[in-house]
C-alpha positions as CSV (number, residue, x, y, z in Angstrom):
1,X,90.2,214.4,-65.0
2,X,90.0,218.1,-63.7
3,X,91.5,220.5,-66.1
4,X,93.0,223.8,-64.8
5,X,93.2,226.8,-66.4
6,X,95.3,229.8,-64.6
7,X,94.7,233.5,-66.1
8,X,95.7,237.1,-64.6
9,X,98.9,237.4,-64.2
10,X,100.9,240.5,-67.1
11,X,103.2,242.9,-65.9
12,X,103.1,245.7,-63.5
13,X,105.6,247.6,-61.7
14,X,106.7,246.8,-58.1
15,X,103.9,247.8,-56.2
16,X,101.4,247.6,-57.9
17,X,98.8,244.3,-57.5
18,X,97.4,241.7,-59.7
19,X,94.5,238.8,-59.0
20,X,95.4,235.5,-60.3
21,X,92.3,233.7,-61.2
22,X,92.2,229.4,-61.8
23,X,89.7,227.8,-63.4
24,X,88.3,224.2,-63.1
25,X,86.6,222.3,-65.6
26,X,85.2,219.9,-63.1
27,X,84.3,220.1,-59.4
28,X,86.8,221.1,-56.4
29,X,84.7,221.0,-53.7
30,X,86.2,217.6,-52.8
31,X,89.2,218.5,-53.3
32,X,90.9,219.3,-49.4
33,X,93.4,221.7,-50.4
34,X,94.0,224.2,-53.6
35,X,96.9,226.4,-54.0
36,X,99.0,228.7,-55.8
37,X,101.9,227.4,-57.1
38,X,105.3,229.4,-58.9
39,X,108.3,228.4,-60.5
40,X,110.9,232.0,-61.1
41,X,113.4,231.3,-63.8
42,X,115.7,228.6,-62.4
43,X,113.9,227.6,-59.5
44,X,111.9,224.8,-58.5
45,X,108.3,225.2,-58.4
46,X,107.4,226.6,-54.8
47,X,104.0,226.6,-53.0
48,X,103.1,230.1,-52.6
49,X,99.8,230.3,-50.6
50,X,97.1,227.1,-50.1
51,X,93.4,227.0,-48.8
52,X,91.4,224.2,-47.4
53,X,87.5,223.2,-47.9
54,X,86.8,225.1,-44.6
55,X,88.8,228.2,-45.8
56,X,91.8,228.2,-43.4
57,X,94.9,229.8,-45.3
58,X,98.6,228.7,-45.0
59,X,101.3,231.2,-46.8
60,X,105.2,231.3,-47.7
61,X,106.9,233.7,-45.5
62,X,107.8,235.8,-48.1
63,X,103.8,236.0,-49.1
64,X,102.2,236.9,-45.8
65,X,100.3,239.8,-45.5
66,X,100.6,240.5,-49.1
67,X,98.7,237.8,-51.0
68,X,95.5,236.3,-50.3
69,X,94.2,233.3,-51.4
70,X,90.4,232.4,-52.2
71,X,87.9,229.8,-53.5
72,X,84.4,229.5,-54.3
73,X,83.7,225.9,-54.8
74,X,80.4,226.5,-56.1
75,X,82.1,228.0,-59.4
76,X,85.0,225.9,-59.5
77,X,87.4,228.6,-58.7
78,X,90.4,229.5,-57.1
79,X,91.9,233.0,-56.8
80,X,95.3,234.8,-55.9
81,X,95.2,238.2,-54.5
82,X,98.5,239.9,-54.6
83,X,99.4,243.0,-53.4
84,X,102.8,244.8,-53.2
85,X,104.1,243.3,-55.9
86,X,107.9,243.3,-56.1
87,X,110.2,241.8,-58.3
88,X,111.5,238.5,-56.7
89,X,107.3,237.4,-57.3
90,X,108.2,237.3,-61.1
91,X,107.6,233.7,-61.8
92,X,104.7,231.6,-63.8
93,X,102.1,230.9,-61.2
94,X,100.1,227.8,-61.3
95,X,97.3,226.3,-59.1
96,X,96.8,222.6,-58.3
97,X,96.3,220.3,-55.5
98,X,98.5,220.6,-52.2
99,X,99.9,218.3,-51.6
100,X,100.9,216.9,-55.5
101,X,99.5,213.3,-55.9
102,X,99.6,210.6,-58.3
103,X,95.7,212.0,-58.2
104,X,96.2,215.4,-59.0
105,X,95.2,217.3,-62.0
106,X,97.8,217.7,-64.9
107,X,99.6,220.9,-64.6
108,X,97.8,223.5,-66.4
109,X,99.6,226.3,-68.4
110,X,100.3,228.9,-65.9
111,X,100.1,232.9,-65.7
112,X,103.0,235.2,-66.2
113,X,103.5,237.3,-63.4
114,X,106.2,240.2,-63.9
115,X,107.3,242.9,-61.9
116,X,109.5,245.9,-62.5
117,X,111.4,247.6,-60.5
């Protein structure tokens, strides 16, 4: 089964930007839909941002315009580009399949993202 590995995420002051990178240890170009995934302390895990195989984009309200998601199936890859970075994003991100399936990869260990304000 796929393994995912998420890396990128520290802290940086509200503002500021981070790129969130998730790596595959087997292929995704089958795979319809990636996304970024975050869970904030006491909070469910919310889909932030997910990508297709032809590269359209969906986002969370409170995401659009300042992250951007990516993929490059050829290296098994799947990024998070976040700008203006402001507190309420502190969460561990994860990436995975959208939707969640019996099929989908294990959850992988996440990145800590944390803002200060």
């Amino acid at each position: 089964q796929v393994q995912l590995v998420e890396s990128g995420g520290g802290l940086v002051q509200a503002g500021g930007s981070l790129i969130l990178s998730c790596a595959a240890s087997g292929s995704i170009a089958s795979i319809n839909t990636m996304g970024w995934y975050r869970r904030a302390p006491g909070n469910q895990r919310e889909l932030v941002a997910g990508i297709s195989r032809a590269g359209s984009t969906t986002y969370t309200s409170s995401v659009k315009g300042r992250f951007t998601i990516s993929r490059d199936n050829a290296k098994n890859m799947v990024y998070l580009q976040m700008n203006s970075l402001k507190p309420e994003d502190t969460a561990v991100y994860y990436c995975n399949t959208v939707p969640i399936t019996t099929r989908s990869p294990d959850w992988g260990q996440g990145t800590q993202v944390t803002v200060s304000s």
